[in-house]
Phi, psi and omega in degrees: 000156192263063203242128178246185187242154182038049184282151176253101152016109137333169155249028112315316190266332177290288168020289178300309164316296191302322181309305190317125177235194163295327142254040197224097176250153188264043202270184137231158186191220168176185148266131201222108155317035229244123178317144172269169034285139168285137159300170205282141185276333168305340179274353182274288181324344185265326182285341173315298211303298175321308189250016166285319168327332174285339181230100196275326179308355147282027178232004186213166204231216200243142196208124153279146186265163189293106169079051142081002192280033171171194176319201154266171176226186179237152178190131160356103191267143183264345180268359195296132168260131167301303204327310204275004154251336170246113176267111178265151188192157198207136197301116200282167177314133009247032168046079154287192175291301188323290170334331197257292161336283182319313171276345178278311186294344144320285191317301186287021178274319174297132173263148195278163192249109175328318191267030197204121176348118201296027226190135172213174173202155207231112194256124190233132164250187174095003183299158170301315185244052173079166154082180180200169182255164147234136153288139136238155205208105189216145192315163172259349159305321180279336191203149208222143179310320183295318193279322161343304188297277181329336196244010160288334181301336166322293177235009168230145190262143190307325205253141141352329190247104161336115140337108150313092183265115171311121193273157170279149175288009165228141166302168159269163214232109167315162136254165176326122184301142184312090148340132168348292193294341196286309180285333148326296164329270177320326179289330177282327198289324170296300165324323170297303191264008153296298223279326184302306170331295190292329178282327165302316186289330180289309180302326180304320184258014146286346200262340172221098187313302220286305163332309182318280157287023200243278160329310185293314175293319167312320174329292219288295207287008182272325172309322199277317183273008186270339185291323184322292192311321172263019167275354209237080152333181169248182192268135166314119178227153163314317172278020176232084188239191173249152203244188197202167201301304203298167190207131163266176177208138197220119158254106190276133162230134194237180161291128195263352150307268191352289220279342173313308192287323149303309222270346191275322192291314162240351166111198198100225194214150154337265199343309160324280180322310170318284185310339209272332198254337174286322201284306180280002153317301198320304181281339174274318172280000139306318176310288190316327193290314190100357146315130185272129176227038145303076181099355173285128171214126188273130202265124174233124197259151188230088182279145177245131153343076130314009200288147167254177160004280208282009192244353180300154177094327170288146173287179189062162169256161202200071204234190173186183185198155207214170172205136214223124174326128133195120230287113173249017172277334187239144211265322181279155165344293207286300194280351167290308167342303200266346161291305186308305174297301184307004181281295198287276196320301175312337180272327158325307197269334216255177210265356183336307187280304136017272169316279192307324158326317234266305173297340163258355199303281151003299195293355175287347168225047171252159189294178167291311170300320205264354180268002177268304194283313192305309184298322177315300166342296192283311171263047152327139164263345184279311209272010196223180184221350171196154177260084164280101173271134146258143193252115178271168211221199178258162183255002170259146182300118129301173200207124165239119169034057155092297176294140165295155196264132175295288210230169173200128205214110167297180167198117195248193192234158203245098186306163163313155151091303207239128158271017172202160190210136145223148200213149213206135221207101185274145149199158161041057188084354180230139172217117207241115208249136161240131180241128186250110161239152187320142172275305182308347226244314216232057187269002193267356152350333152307301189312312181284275179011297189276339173281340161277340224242296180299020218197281180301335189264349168265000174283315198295329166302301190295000187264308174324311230265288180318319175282335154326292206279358172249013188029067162103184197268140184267144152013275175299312211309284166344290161329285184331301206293316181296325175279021166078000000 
């Protein structure tokens, strides 16, 4: 992977930086879930040990060039220790679910430490029913859910018999911590090669006009409309309140048929279905709340992946955001469904992401302050009211050392302002929702947990009940299934 001593911060992973606050930590991670027996935690910590190499930014920390004078870089910690980032710990008797909860929510109320590679990981034995967890926890300046997916190939292997991964021919070695001028340097050097990037892409696009203005107008008018979109705030909800350091954590688990079997059954998409079973988690825990959702409608922002192909695998983010309706005003099911799609499909069609590409593009050759107050700008906490991601994840059994992966369970981060985050993850048949909220803000966290579970088992009756009553799936249904 193309990760260097002295990389210069995209402005986007700076961004992410600039967001943080003392209660707005900006880590991300998940739970991971695995049979037992766990291994001796020194043969984990040595295979960890084996395959770092593969990912060097996980060796290296955060450097300021002198007065602030450009990004931040990744540079060498000359000081890294594994012990101090993969931690072990184990659950007391009789080590429940509730228990394991309880400890993601502890880990993430910390924000990781600056002066130090942006990441830990947690090995908990001690489960109720056999197996162990790994926690992981990792700034979102170093890594985006997309790039995530890919850097599982790190440590976990397709087959039962651990992979034999080529070691490099010299151990590793930092380089010299870096001098002021070095970093200044190195900092110029990124900017240089921003402004080349860019004289490239302008000679490229002299060589095709007509491409060009196709583009420039597509640009244009996605800018004007992400600008449209932040003139409109979102509606004052019980979940946009001021939060605190502590975190609760809630793990849903569904069948990724189940959600399949809806979306073929009335169209959409996954994803459709996800917003759609969130909105009526959402409209029952208002209710319970004494919220009236008459005409209310919730806002959710939704990042979406620029990353391409050739880009997969790589750290950093390569991400934009979007923000997608959810209608908690309608009570039926179906009709929530078919809104949410025309909704989704219209942010599709429409130039948004474009735009917001265009604006972090932009935000690169701005100074750090002005690249701070622009990220605040761009991820306004006003215009949204929750974050729901979804990841798609593999669809085949993974393996650590040897164990099968149970479960995978995301964890996205919490902006000033919002008291819940969900976040949602297919793998091997499962598509498995984390939920993260302010512990003071959210102690009814349960109410969605079940209200998601009630929200997905009645789209799955009535899709049963419509394929009864067609005596089996039609021609498109049939289509729909096969194309996944």
């Amino acid at each position: 992977m193309t990760q260097h001593h002295l990389d210069r911060l995209t402005a986007v992973d700076a961004s992410f930086l600039a967001q943080e606050g003392p209660n707005a930590h900006m880590h991300i991670g998940g739970v991971v879930i695995c049979e037992g027996p766990p291994p001796r935690f020194e043969h984990f910590l040595d295979h960890v040990r084996s395959r770092l190499h593969l990912v060097p930014r996980y060796r290296q920390r955060l450097a300021r060039p002198p007065l602030d004078a450009g990004r931040p870089l990744w540079v060498d910690d000359p000081t890294f220790n594994l012990e101090y980032h993969v931690r072990q710990t184990a659950l007391p008797p009789p080590g429940s679910e509730e228990q394991l909860r309880r400890l993601v929510g502890r880990i993430f109320s910390q924000r990781l430490d600056r002066d130090r590679p942006l990441w830990e990981l947690w090995f908990v034995e001690g489960l109720e029913h056999g197996g162990f967890a790994l926690i992981s926890k990792n700034h979102h300046a170093l890594i985006d859910g997309i790039s995530g997916v890919d850097l599982a190939t790190v440590m976990l292997d397709l087959d039962p018999v651990p992979a034999q991964v080529p070691h490099p021919d010299e151990p590793w070695e930092p380089h010299p911590e870096p001098s002021g001028a070095e970093l200044l340097a190195a900092g110029a050097i990124g900017a240089a090669r921003t402004v080349a990037d860019v004289g490239q892409r302008l000679l490229n696009a002299l060589t095709r006009p007509r491409e060009t203005l196709r583009k420039t107008s597509e640009a244009l008018e996605g800018v004007a409309e992400v600008a449209w979109a932040g003139l409109n705030p979102a509606p004052s909800t019980p979940l946009n309140v001021e939060i605190g350091p502590h975190r609760r954590y809630w793990m849903v688990r569904f069948s990724l048929d189940d959600f399949k079997l809806i979306k073929n059954t009335f169209g959409g998409t996954v994803n459709d279905v996800v917003l759609t079973v969130a909105t009526g988690a959402l409209r029952s825990w208002l209710h319970s709340r004494g919220v009236r959702t008459e005409g209310l409608e919730l806002r959710a922002l939704v990042p979406v992946s620029t990353r391409t192909m050739d880009e997969r695998g790589q750290l950093g983010n390569r991400i934009v955001v979007m923000r997608g309706p959810l209608p908690v005003y309608i009570s039926d099911p179906l009709a929530r469904l078919r809104t949410v799609k025309q909704a989704m499909d219209g942010l599709k069609e429409s130039k948004q992401a474009i735009g917001a590409d265009l604006i972090a593009s932009m935000e690169g050759f701005a100074p750090p302050t002005l690249l701070a107050q622009a990220s605040r700008l761009h991820f306004s906490t006003r215009l949204f009211n929750v974050i729901v991601t979804n990841v798609p994840g593999p669809q085949m059994p993974l393996y650590l050392l040897g164990r099968e992966l149970q479960g995978v369970f995301p964890i996205a981060f919490l902006p000033r302002n919002h008291a819940l985050s969900l976040a949602i993850m297919s793998y091997n048949g499962q598509i498995n929702f984390g939920l993260l909220a302010d512990y003071d803000a959210m102690p009814d966290l349960e109410v969605i947990a079940r209200s998601l579970q009630d929200a997905v088992s009645e789209l799955v009756e009535l899709a049963r009940e419509r394929s009864a009553a067609s005596g089996g799936s039609s021609g498109s249904e049939r289509s729909a299934a096969s194309a996944g």
